[in-house]
C-alpha positions as CSV (number, residue, x, y, z in Angstrom):
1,X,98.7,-89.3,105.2
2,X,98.2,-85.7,104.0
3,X,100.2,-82.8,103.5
4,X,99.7,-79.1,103.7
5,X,99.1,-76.8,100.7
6,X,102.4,-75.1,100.1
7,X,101.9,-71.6,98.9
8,X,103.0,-69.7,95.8
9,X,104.6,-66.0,95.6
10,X,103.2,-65.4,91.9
11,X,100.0,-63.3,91.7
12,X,96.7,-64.8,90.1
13,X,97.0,-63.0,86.9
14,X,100.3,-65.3,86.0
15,X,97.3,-68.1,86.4
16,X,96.6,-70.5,83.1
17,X,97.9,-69.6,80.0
18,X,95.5,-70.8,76.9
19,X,97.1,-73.7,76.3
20,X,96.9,-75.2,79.8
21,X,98.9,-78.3,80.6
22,X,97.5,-81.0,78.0
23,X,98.3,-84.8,78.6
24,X,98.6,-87.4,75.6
25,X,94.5,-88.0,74.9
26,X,94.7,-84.4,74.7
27,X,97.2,-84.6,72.1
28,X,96.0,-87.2,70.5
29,X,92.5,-85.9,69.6
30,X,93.8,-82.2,68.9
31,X,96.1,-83.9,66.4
32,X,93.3,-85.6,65.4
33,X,90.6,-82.4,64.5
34,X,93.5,-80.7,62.8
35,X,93.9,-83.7,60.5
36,X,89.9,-83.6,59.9
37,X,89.9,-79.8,59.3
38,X,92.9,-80.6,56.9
39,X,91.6,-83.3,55.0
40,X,88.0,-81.3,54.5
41,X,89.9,-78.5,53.3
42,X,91.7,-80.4,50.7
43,X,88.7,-82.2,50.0
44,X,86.4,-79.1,49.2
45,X,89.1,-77.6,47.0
46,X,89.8,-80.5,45.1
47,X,85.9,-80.3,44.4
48,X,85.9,-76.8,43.8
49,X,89.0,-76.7,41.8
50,X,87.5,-79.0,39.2
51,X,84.4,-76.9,38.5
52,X,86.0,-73.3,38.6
53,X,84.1,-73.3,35.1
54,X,80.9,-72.8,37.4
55,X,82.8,-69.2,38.0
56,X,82.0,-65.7,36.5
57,X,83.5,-65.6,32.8
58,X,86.7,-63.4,32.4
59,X,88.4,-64.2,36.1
60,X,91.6,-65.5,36.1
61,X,92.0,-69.2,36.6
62,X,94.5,-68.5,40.2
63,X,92.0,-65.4,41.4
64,X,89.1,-68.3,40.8
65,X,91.1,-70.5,42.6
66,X,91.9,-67.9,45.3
67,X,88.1,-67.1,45.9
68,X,88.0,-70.9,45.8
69,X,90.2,-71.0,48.6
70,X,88.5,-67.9,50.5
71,X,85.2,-69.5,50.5
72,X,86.3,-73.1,51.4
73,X,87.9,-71.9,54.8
74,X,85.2,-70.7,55.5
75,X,83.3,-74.0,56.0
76,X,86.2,-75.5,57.5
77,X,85.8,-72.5,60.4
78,X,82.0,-73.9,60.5
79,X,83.1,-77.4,61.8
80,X,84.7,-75.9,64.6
81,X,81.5,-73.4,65.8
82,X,80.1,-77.3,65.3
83,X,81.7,-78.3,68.7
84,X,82.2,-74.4,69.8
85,X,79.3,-74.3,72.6
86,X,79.4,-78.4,73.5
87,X,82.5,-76.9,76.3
88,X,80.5,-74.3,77.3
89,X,77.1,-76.2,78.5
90,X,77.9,-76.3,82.6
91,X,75.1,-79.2,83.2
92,X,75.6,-81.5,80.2
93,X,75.2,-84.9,80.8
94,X,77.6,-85.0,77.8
95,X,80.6,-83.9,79.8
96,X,80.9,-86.7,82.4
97,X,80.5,-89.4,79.9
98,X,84.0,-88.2,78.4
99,X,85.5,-87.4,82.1
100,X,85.6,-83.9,81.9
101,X,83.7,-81.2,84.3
102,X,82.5,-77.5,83.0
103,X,85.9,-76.0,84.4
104,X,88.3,-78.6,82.5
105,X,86.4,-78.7,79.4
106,X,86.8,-74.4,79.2
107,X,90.0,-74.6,77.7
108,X,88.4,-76.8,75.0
109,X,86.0,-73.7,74.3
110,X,89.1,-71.3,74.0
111,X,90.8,-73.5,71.8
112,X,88.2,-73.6,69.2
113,X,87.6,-69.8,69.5
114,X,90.7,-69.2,68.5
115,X,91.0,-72.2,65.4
116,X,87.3,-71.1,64.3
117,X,88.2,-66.9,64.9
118,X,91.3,-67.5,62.9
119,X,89.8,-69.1,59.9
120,X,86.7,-67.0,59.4
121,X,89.0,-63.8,59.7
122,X,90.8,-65.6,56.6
123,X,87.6,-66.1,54.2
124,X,86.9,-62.7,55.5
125,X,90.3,-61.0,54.3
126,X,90.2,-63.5,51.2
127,X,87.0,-61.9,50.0
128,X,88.0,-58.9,50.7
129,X,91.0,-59.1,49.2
130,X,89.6,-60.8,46.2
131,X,86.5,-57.6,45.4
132,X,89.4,-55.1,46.0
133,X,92.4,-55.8,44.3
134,X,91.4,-58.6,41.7
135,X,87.8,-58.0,40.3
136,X,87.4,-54.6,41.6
137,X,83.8,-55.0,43.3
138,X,83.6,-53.7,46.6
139,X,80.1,-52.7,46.2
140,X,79.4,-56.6,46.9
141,X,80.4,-56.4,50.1
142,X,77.5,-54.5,51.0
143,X,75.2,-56.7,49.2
144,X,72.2,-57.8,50.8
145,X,71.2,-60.7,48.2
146,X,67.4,-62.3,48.6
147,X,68.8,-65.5,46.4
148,X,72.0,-66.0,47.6
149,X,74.3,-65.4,50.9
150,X,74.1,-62.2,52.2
151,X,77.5,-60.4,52.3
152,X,76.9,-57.6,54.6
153,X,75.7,-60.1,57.2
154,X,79.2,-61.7,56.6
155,X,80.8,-58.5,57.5
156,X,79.0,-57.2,60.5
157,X,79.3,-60.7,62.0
158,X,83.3,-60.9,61.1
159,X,83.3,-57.2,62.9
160,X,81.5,-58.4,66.3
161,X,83.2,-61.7,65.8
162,X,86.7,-59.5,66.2
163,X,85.1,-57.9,69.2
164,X,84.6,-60.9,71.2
165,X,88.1,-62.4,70.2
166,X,89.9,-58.9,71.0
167,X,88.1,-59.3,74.5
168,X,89.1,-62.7,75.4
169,X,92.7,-62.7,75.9
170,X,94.3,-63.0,78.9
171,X,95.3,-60.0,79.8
172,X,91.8,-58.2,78.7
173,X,90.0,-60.7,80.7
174,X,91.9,-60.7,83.8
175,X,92.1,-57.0,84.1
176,X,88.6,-55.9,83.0
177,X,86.5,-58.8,83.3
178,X,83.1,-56.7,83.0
179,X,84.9,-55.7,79.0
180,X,85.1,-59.6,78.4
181,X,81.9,-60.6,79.8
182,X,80.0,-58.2,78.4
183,X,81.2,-58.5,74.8
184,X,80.8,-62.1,75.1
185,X,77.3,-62.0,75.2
186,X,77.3,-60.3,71.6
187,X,77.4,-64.1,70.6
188,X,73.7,-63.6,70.2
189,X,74.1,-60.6,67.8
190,X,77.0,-62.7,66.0
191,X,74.9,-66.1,65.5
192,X,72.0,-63.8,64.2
193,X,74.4,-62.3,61.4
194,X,76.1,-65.5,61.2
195,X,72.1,-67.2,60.5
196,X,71.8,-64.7,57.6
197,X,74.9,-65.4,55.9
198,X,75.4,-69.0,56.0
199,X,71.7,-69.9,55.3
200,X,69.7,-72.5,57.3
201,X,71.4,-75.6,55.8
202,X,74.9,-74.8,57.2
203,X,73.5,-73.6,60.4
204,X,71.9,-76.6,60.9
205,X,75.4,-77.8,61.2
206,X,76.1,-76.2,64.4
207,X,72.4,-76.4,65.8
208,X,72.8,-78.8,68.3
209,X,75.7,-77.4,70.0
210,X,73.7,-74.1,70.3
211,X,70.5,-76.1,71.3
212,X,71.9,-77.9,74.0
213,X,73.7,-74.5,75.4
214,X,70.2,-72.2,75.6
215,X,68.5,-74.7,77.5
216,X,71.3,-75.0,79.8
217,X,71.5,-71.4,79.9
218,X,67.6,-71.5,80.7
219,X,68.3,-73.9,83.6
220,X,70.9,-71.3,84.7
221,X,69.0,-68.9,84.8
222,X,65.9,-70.4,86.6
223,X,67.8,-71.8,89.0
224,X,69.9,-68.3,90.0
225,X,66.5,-66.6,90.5
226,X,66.2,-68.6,93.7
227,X,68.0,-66.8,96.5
228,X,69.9,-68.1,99.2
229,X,70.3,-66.2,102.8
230,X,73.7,-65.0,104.4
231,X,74.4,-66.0,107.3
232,X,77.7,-64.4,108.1
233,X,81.0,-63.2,106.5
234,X,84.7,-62.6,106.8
235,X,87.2,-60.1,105.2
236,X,90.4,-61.7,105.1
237,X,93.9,-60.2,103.5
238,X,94.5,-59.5,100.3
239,X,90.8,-58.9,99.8
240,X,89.5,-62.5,100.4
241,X,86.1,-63.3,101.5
242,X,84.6,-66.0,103.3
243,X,81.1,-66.5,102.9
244,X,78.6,-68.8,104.8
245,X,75.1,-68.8,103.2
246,X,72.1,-71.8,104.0
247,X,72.0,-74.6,101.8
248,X,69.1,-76.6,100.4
249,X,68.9,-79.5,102.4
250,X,67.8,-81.6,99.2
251,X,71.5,-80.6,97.7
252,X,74.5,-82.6,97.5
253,X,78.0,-82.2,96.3
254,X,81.7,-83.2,96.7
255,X,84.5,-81.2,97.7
256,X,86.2,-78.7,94.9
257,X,83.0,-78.9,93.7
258,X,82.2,-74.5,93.2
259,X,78.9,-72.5,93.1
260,X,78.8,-69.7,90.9
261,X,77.5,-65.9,92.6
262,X,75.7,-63.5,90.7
263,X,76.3,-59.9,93.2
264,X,79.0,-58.1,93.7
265,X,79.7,-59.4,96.9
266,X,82.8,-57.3,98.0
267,X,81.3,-54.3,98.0
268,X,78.2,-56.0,100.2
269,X,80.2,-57.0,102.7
270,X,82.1,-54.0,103.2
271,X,79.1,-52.6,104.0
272,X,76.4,-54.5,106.6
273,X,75.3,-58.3,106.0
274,X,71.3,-56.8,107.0
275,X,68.9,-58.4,104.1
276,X,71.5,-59.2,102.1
277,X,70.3,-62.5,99.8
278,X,72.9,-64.2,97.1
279,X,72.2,-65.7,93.7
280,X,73.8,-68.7,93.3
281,X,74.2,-71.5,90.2
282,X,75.9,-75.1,90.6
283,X,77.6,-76.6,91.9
284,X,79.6,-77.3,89.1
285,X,82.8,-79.6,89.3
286,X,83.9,-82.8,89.6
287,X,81.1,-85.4,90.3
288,X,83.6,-88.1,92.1
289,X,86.1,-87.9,94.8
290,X,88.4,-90.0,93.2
291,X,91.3,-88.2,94.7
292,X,90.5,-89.0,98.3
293,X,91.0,-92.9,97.9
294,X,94.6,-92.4,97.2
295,X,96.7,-93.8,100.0
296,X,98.3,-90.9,100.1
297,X,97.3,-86.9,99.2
298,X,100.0,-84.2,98.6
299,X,98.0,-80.8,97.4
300,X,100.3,-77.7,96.2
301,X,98.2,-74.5,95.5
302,X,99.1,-70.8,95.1
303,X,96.9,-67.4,95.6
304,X,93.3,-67.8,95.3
305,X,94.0,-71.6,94.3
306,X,94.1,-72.5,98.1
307,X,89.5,-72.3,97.9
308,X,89.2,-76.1,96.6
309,X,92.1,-77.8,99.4
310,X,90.0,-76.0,101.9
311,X,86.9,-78.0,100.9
312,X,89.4,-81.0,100.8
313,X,90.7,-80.8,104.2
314,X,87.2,-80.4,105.9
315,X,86.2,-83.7,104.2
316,X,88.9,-85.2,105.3
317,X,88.6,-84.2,108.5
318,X,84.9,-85.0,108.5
319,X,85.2,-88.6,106.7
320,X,87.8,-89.4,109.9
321,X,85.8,-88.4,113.0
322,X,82.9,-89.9,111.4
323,X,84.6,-93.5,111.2
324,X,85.5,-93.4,114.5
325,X,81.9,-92.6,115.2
326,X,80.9,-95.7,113.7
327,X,83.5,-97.6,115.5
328,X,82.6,-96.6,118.6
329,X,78.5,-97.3,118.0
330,X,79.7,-101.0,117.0
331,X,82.0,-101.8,120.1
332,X,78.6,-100.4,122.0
333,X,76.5,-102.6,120.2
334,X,78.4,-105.5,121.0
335,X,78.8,-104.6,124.4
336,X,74.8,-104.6,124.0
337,X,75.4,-100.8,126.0
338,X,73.0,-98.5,125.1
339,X,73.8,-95.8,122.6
340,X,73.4,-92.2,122.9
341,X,72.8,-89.2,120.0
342,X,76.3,-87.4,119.8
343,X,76.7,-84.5,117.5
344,X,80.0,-84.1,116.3
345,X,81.3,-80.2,116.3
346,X,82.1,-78.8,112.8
347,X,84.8,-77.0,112.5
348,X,84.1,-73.4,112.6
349,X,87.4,-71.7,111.1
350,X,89.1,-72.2,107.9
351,X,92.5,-72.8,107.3
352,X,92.8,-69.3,106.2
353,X,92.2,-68.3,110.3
354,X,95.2,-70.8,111.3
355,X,97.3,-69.0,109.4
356,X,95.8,-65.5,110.5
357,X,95.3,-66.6,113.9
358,X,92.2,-65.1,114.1
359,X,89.4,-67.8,115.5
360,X,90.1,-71.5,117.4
361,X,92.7,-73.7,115.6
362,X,90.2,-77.4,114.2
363,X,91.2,-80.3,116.0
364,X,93.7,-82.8,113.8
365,X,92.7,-86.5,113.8
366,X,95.2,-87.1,116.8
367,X,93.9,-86.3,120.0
368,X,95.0,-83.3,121.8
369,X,97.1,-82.2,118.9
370,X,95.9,-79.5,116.8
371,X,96.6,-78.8,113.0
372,X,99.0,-75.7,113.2
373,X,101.2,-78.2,115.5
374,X,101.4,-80.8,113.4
375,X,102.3,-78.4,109.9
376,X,105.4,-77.2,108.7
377,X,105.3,-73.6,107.5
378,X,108.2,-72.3,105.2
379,X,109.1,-68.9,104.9
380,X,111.1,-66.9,102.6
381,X,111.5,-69.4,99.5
382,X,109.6,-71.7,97.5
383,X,109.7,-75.5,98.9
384,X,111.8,-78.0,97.9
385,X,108.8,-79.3,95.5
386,X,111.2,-82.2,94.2
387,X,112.9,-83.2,97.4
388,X,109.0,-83.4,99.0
389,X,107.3,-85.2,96.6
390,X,110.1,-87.5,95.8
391,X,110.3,-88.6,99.1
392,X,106.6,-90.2,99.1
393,X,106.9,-93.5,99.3
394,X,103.6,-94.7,99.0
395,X,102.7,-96.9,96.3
396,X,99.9,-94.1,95.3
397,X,100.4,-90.8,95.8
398,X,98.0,-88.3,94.6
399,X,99.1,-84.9,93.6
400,X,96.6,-81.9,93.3
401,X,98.0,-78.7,92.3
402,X,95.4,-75.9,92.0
403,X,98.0,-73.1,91.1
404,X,99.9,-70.4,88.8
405,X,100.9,-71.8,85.8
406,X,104.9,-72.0,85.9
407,X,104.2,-73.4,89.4
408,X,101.8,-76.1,87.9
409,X,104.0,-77.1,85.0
410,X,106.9,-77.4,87.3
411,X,104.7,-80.1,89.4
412,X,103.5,-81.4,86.1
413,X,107.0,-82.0,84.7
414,X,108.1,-83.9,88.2
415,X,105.2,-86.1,87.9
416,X,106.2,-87.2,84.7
417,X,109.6,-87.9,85.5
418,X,110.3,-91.8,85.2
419,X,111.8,-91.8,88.7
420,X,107.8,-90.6,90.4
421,X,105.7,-93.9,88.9
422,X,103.8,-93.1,92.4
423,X,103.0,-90.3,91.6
424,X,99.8,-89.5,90.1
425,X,98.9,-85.7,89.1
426,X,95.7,-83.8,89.0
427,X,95.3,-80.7,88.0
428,X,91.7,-78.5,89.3
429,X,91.1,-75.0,87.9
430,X,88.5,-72.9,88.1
431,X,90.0,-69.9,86.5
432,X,90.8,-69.5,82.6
């Protein structure tokens, strides 16, 4: 069985708040770092705090214990840059092994942005605080020392640092993307200041992370110099494009599975479709179709969110003709008749034309019955979202929302009622 999408009235910039909806593993481990970023802060000051002798002479023993405190959050911010760019790394074997694909394991990266943002501003502010108002040394903070940490790399870093934490909010990075993705890449100028303040011994700390990102990056960056043909392209409302570009024949992937494009493809297609060649990276998503053995699908999506269902319902469709293929070739067989070639038809409209009305409706699986027949379309109000999925009375019942967030926490919170056991949620986002 398998339902149609049911369609949302709030705009894509309502989409994903920071948070995101988190389940209890998520929980569980967040609780968990917190705890160890507690426990190593306690356990650096109560080292620190019994050597405060090591301090200059003259200083107070709660402004030493302050500049105690300063420094110390400071390497507690340091863990998390540990795990900062482990999200981030799109073709990570790393990733899978925990069940997580590059778009789920985003929010992970904007999590510990802000945690590691938060506590470097405060050692920042500390020290500041501390050469102004208590020992009366701001000169340090230009100090460029050749034995010890440099503090004006400390500052220009906690200055870009504040640049690329301004820029990632929602409402900055929906509304002027170019502003966030631009200042983003000053992580380079950011780790180079960091380098030079921390010293080699802490940076080795978070080497790994950074390691395994710049070759990834590399990869990225190899494979989108290899350019892929257009074959043809549609303009649909609300400025939506449909693009259909050759494939590499050697390339596989599942459905909701994306492809990143590097051109700025609106303004291409306005225009003429003559010569024009894509850059392309991925796919990136999840490697298993996991959702498509459930005995039965429900998928609820909203705006731009409908992209991965469409995927979804052309495999669908695909996996069904083919197994009547198959059937047919054995009852031939056995009827030792001999068997001819048959290509099937793909589909050559989206379900973006049903509803547009634009190009031939696809064949649904029963004969002589086409999808738009066979689909209920609701105007006016929001579905009964409850009432639809309540009524599912199959012992497994898969439920993929790809949608604005109040719309997605609202299917969230029926999934978890105790009266939907059959219910099982999944939640696919390629936007944060």
């Amino acid at each position: 069985m398998f339902k149609e999408p049911l369609c949302s009235n709030e705009t894509s910039s309502d989409c994903e708040a920071s948070l995101g909806i988190v389940n209890e593993i998520e929980l569980t481990f967040g609780a968990m770092f917190i705890a160890l970023l507690i426990w190593s802060l306690a356990n650096y000051l109560h080292v620190s705090f019994n050597h405060l002798h090591m301090h200059t002479p003259g200083v107070k023993l709660w402004e030493a214990k302050f500049r105690s405190v300063s420094l110390r959050l400071g390497y507690v911010g340091n863990t998390c840059w540990a795990f900062l760019f482990f999200p981030v790394t799109r073709g990570s074997s790393l990733l899978p092994l925990v069940g997580l694909t590059s778009e789920s394991s985003i929010k992970y990266h904007i999590w510990l942005g802000h945690l590691s943002t938060v506590l470097f501003a405060a050692h920042s502010i500390g020290f500041i605080i501390y050469w102004w108002a208590m020992s009366g040394q701001m000169s340090l903070m230009l100090e460029w020392s050749s034995t010890y940490v440099s503090n004006v790399a400390g500052v220009i870093a906690f200055v870009v640092s504040l640049g690329i934490w301004a820029t990632s909010f929602n409402r900055i990075r929906r509304n002027f993307f170019e502003v966030f993705f631009y200042a983003h890449h000053l992580y380079i100028l950011y780790v180079l200041f960091y380098i030079l303040h921390v010293g080699v011994a802490y940076f080795c700390m978070i080497l790994p992370g950074i390691f395994l990102f710049l070759i990834d990056r590399y990869l990225r960056f190899l494979q989108s110099r290899r350019r892929v043909r257009a074959f043809s392209r549609r303009l649909l409302l609300n400025g939506t494009m449909e693009l259909t570009f050759s494939k590499n024949p050697g390339l596989s992937y599942n459905p909701t599975r994306s492809c990143l494009f590097m051109c700025q493809l609106y303004k291409q297609l306005s225009s003429s479709l003559d010569h024009l060649q894509v850059s392309t990276e991925g796919p990136y998503g999840p490697t298993s179709s996991h959702f498509l053995s459930r005995e039965s699908l429900v998928m609820i999506c909203g705006g731009s969110g409908i992209a991965p269902f469409i995927s979804i319902i052309r495999e669908i469709i695909f996996r069904s003709t083919r197994v009547v293929f198959l059937l047919q070739k054995r009852e031939n067989s056995l009827q030792e008749k001999q068997i001819q070639n048959v290509e099937m038809p793909t589909p050559t409209s989206t379900p973006a034309s049903w509803l547009c009305a634009t190009e031939r409706e696809i064949e649904s699986l029963q004969p002589h019955q086409s999808l738009v027949r066979c689909t209920k379309v609701h105007f006016g109000a929001r579905p009964d979202l409850k009432g639809i999925l309540f009524d599912c009375k199959e012992s497994d019942v898969g439920v993929l929302v790809c949608c604005p967030k109040s719309l997605r926490h609202e299917v969230a919170k029926i999934c978890a009622s105790a009266l939907a056991e059959n219910l099982h949620f999944d939640s696919i986002s390629f936007s944060w």
